[in-house]
N, C-alpha and C positions, 0 to 999 in steps of 0.2 A: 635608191637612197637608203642608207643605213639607217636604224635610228636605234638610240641607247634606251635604257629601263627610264631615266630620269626623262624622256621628250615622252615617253608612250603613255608614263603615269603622270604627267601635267596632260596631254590631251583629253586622255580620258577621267580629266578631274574638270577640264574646263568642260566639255560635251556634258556630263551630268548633272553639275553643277550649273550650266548654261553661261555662265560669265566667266571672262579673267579673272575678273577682280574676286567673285567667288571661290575660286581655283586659288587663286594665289591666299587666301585666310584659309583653307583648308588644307590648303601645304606647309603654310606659313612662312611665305615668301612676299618680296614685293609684288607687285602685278607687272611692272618692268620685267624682269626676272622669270615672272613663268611665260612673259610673254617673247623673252630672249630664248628659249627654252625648245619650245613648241617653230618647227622652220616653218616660215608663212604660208607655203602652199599645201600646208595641213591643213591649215585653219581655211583656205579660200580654196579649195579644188577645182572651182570653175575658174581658177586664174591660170591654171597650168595646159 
């Protein structure tokens, strides 16, 4: 899987941050949006 500068810096804004919704006020985006951003089996690795 590829991933672009814009998925690597929303992950690593949700991880520190610990929420979407914090990631997304610190990006300044909606939380939809970093959540479209970020592909799901980033966020869930035990899914894959």
């Amino acid at each position: 899987m590829k991933s672009s500068i814009e998925e690597l810096i929303a992950f690593v804004t949700i991880v520190d941050s610990g929420a979407i919704v914090c990631a997304a006020a610190q990006l300044d985006q909606t939380t939809s949006g970093v959540s479209r951003t970020v592909p799901y089996n980033a966020l869930n690795p035990s899914l894959v």
